[in-house]
C-alpha positions in Angstrom: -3.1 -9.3 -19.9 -1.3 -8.5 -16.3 -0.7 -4.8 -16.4 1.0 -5.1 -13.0 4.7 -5.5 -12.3 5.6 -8.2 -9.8 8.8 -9.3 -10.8 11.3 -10.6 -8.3 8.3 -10.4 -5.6 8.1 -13.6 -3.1 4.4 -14.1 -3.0 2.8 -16.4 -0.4 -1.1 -17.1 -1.3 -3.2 -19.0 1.1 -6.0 -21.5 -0.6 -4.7 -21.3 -3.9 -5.4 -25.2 -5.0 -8.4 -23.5 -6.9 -11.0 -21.2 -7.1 -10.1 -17.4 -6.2 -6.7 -18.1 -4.7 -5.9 -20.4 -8.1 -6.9 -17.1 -9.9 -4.6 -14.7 -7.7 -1.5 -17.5 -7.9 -2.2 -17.4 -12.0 -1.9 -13.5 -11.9 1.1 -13.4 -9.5 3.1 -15.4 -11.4 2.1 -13.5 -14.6 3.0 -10.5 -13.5 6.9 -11.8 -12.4 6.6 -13.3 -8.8 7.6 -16.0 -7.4 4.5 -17.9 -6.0 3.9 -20.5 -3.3 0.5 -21.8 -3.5 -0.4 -23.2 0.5 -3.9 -25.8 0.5 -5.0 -28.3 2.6 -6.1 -30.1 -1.0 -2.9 -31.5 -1.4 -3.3 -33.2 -4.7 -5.3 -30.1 -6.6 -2.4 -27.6 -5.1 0.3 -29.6 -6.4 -1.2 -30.2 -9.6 -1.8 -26.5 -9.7 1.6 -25.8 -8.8 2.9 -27.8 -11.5 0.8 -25.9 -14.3 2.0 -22.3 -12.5 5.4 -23.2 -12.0 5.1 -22.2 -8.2 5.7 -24.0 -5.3 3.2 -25.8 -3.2 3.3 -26.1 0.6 0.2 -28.6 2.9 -1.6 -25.9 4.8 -4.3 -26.9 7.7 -5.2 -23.7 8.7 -7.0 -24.7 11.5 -3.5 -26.1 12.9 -1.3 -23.8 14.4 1.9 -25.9 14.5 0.9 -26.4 10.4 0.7 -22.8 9.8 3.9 -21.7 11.2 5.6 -24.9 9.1 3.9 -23.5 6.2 5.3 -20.0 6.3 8.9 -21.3 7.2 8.9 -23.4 4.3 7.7 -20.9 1.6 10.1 -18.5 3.2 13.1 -21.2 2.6 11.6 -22.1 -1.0 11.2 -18.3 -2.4 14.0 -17.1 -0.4 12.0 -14.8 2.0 8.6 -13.4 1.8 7.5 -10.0 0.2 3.6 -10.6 0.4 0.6 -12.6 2.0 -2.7 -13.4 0.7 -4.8 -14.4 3.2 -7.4 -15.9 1.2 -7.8 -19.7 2.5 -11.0 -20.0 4.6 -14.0 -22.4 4.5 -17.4 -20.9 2.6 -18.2 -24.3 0.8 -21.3 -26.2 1.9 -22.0 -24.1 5.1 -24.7 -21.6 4.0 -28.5 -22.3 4.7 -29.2 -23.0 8.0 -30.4 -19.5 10.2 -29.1 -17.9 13.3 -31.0 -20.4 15.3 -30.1 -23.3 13.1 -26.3 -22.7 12.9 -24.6 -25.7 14.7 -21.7 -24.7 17.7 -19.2 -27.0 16.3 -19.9 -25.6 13.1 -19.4 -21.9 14.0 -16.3 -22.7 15.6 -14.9 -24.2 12.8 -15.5 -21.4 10.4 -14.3 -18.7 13.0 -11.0 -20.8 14.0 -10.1 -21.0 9.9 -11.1 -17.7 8.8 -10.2 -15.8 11.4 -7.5 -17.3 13.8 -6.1 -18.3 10.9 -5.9 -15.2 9.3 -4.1 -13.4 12.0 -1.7 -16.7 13.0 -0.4 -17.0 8.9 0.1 -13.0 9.7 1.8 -13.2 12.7 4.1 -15.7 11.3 5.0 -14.2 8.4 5.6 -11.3 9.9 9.8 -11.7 10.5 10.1 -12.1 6.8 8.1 -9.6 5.9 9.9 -7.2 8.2 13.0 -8.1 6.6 11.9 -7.1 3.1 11.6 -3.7 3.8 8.2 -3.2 2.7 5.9 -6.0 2.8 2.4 -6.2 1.7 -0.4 -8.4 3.2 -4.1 -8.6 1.6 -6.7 -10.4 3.4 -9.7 -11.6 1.3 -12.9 -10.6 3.4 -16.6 -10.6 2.1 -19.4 -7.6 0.6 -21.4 -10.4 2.4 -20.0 -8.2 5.8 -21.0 -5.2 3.8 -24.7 -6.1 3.1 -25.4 -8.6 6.3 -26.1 -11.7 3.9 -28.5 -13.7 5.6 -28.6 -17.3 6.3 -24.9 -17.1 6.6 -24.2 -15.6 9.8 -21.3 -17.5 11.3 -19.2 -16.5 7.3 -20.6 -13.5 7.5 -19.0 -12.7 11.0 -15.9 -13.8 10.2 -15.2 -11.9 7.1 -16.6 -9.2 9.3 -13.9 -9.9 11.7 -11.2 -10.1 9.0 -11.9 -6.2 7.6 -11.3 -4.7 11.4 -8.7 -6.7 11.5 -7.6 -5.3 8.8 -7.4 -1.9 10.3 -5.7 -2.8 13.4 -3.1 -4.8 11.6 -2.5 -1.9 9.4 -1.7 0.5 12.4 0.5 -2.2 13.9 2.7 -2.5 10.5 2.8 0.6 9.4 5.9 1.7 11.5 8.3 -1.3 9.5 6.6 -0.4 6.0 4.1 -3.3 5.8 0.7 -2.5 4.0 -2.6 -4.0 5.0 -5.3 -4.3 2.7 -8.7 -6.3 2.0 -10.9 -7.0 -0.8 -14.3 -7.4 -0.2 -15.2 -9.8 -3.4 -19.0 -10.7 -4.3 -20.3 -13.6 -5.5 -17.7 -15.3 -7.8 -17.9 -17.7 -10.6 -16.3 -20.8 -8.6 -16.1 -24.0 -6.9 -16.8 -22.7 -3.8 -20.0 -21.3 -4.9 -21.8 -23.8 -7.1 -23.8 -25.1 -3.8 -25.1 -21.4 -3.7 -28.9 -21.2 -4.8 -29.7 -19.8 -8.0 -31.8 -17.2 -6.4 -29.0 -15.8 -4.2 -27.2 -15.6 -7.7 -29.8 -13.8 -9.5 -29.5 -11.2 -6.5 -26.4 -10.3 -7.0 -26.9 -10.3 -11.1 -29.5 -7.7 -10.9 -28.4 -6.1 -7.8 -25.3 -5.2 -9.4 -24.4 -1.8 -11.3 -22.9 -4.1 -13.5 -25.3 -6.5 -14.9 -23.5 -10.0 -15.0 -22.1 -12.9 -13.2 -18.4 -12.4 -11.0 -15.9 -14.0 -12.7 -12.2 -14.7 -10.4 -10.5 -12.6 -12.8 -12.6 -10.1 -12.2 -11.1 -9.9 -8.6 -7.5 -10.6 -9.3 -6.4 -6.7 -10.3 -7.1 -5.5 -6.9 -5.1 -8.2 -5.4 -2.5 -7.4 -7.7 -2.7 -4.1 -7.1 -2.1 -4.2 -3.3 0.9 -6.7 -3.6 2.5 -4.1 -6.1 4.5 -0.8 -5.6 1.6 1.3 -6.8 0.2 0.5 -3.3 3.1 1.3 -1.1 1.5 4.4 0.9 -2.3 2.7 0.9 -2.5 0.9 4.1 -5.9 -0.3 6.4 -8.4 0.2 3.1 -11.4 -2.1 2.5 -11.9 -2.2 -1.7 -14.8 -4.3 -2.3 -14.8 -5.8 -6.0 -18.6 -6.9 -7.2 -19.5 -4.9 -10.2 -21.2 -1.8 -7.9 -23.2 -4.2 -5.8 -21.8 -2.5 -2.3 -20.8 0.9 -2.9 -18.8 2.8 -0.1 
C-alpha cells in the first residue's frame, strides 16, 4: 500500500508506457495525483493510461519542438504542473560493445535523450512549476554512475551527467521553492533489462546487502517520497535504491 499522500498533486512522468516509469505513474495515482504518462510508445502509453486513469501525451525526447508540446499539453490537461519525473531515456539494447567498440551515432543518441532531454523537459516545465509554489523535479539517474559499470560507457556517462545536473539544477531552483532530487536505481526487474546477461544479474544478486532481484516497486517509494511534502527542504540529494549494492 501507498503510504504517501499525493492528493491534488499535478504529476508529469516521463517514459511511463512501461517498465519503471509505468511503476512510478501506478504509485502516483495511488497516492491521489493526477498523472500524465508522456512515451514515444504511443500505443503501450495510452493503453496504460487507460488502466491508470491518467492522461497520455506522444513524447520524442530527442525532439525539442516535441518536448516543449509535451509539457504545454500536460500542463493544460492537469491544470498546471506540480512535479516532473524525468525518467524517459534509452538503456534498451545498447549495452555490450566497449569503449572502443561504442559507435558515434550511437553515443550521441543516448547523450541527446538522456541528457539534453533531461534538462530541455526541465527547462520547460519550469513556468508551471514556478507557479505552484513549490514544485518538485526527480530525475532518474544510475548506481551504474556510482560503480563505473563497464561495457556501458556512453549510459553510464549520461546518468553520470544527470546526478551533477542534479546539483546545479537544485541551486538554480531553490530560490522559487523547486526541489531537485535523483534516484540512483540498480538493476530492476523490467523490460528494459531482459537483454541484460544473466551474469551481470547475478552481480548485482550477490553484490547486494540485500540478497535478491530489484523489483520496480522496490524503487517507486523514493520517487514518491521526493514528489511529496515530506521532501520540501531536501533539495540536490542523490538516493540510490538497490538493496545496499552502492552505499554512500
Amino acid at each position: 500500500m501507498n503510504s504517501i499522500n499525493l492528493n491534488g498533486r499535478r504529476i508529469l512522468i516521463t517514459g511511463a508506457a512501461r517498465g519503471l516509469g509505468f511503476a512510478f505513474a501506478q504509485s502516483a495515482v495511488a497516492a491521489g495525483a493526477r498523472v500524465a504518462i508522456a512515451d514515444v510508445l504511443e500505443d503501450r502509453g495510452k493503453a496504460a493510461a487507460k488502466e491508470l486513469g491518467a492522461d497520455f501525451i506522444s513524447l520524442d525526447l530527442a525532439k525539442p519542438e516535441s518536448i516543449e508540446a509535451c509539457v504545454k499539453s500536460a500542463a493544460e490537461k492537469l491544470g498546471g504542473l506540480d512535479g516532473l519525473v524525468n525518467n524517459g531515456a534509452i538503456a534498451t539494447g545498447i549495452g555490450g560493445p566497449l569503449i572502443d567498440q561504442i559507435e558515434i551515432d550511437v553515443w550521441d543518441r543516448v547523450m541527446t535523450v538522456n541528457v539534453r532531454g533531461t534538462w530541455l523537459m526541465t527547462r520547460a516545465a519550469l513556468p508551471f512549476l514556478k507557479k505552484s509554489g513549490g514544485g518538485r523535479v526527480v530525475n532518474v539517474a544510475s548506481d551504474t554512475a556510482l560503480w563505473g559499470a563497464p561495457r556501458l560507457m556512453h549510459y553510464v556517462a549520461s546518468k553520470g551527467a544527470i546526478i551533477s545536473m542534479t546539483r546545479s539544477m537544485a541551486r538554480e531552483l531553490g530560490e522559487f521553492g523547486i526541489a531537485v532530487n535523483a534516484i540512483a536505481p540498480g538493476l530492476t526487474l523490467v523490460e528494459a533489462t531482459e537483454y541484460v546477461p544473466q551474469d551481470r544479474h547475478d552481480q548485482y544478486v550477490n553484490g547486494r546487502a540485500m540478497h535478491r532481484a530489484q523489483m520496480p516497486e522496490d524503487v517507486c517509494g523514493a520517487v514518491m517520497f521526493f514528489l511529496s511534502d515530506a521532501a520540501g527542504f531536501v533539495t540536490g540529494q542523490l538516493l540510490p535504491v538497490n538493496g545496499g549494492f552502492v552505499m554512500n
